[in-house]
C-alpha positions as CSV (number, residue, x, y, z in Angstrom):
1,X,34.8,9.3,-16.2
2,X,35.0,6.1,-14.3
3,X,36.0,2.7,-14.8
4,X,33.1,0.7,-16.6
5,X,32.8,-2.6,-14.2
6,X,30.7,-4.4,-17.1
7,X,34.2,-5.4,-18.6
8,X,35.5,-6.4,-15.4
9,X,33.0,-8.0,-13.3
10,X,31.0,-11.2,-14.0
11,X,27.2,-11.5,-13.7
12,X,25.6,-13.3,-10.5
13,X,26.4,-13.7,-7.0
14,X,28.1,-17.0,-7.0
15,X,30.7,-15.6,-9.5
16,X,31.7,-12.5,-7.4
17,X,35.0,-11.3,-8.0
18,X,37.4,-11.0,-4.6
19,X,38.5,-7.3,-4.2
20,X,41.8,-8.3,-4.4
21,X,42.0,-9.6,-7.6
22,X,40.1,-7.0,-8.8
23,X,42.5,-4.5,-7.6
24,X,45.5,-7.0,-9.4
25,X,43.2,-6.7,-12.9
26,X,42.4,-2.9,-12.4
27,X,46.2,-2.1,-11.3
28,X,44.3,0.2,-8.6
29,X,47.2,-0.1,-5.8
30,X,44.6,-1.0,-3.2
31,X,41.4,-1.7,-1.6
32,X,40.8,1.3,-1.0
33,X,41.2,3.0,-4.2
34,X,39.1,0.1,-5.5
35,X,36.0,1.5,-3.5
36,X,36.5,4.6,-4.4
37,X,36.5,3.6,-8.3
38,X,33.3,1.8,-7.6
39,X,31.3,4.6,-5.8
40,X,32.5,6.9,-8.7
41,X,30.7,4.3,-11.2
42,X,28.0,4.0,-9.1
43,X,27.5,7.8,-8.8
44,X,27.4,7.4,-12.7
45,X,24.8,4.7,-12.4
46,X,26.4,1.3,-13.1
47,X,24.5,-0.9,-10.8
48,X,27.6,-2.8,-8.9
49,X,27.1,-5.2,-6.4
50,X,28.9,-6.8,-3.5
51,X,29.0,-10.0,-0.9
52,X,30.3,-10.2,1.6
53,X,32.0,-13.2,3.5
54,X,34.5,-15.4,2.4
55,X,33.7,-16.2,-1.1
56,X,32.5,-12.4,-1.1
57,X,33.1,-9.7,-3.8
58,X,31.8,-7.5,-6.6
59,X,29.6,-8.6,-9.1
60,X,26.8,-6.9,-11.6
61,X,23.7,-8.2,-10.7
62,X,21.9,-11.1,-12.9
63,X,18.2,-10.0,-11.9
64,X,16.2,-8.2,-9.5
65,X,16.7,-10.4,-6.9
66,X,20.2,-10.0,-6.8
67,X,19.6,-6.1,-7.1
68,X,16.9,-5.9,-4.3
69,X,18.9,-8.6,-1.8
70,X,21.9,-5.6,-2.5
71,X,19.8,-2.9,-1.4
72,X,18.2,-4.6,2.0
73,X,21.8,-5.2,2.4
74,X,22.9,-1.5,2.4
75,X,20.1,-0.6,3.7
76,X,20.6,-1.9,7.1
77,X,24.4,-1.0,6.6
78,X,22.8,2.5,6.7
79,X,20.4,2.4,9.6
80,X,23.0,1.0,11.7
81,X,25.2,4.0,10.7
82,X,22.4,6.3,10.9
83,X,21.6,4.9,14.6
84,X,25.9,5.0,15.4
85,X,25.4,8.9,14.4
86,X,22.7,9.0,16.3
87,X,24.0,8.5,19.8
88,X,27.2,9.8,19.4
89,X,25.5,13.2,18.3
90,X,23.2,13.0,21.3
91,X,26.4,12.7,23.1
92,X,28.1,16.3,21.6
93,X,24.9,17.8,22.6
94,X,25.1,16.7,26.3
95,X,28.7,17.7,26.2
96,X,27.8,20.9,25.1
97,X,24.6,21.5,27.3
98,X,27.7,20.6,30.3
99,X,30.3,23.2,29.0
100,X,27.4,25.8,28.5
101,X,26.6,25.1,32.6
102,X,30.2,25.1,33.3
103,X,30.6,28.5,31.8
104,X,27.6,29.4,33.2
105,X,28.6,29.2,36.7
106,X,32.0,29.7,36.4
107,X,32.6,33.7,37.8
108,X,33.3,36.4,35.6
109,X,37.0,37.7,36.7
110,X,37.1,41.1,38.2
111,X,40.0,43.7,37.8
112,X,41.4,42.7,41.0
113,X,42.0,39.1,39.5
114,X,43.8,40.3,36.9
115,X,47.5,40.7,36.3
116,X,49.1,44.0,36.7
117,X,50.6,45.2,33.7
């Protein structure tokens, strides 16, 4: 069961909590057990937003706004990751399409190339 945020977290953007001290009120350890507390709750549906920046942090959203500015966030979080996966997997494929040549034209050893036993 995961952490319910609605006891934690304050409604609206301007009153985002810093990760930091939410990891001090939690007693998570870290940042990074912090985010994976919040994708467990919101695998279990609590709607928790973040901001980032300077004054950045989590927060539950105060209206649809807030929800939908959230989601155009992530979404181009996504697209960029989508398009970083992208090339890089373009790239396997050209290295594989260059071993496959390589093998390709490399000779098949004979007996004679082979160490005597």
């Amino acid at each position: 069961m995961a952490i319910d945020f609605s006891k934690y977290l304050p409604v609206g953007e301007a009153c985002a909590v810093p990760a930091e001290q939410l990891v001090r009120t939690l007693r998570l350890g870290d940042k990074r057990t912090l985010r994976k507390a919040v994708a467990a709750a919101r695998a279990e549906g609590q709607v928790i937003c973040t901001v980032g920046g300077p004054d950045g942090g989590y927060f539950l959203p105060k209206n649809r706004a807030e929800i939908l500015a959230w989601t155009a966030t992530m979404s181009r979080k996504a697209a960029s990751t989508f398009a970083a996966l992208k090339s890089a997997r373009a790239a396997l494929e050209q290295m594989d399409g260059q071993m496959q040549l390589i093998e390709e034209e490399r000779p098949a050893p004979n007996d004679a190339d082979l160490p005597s036993k």
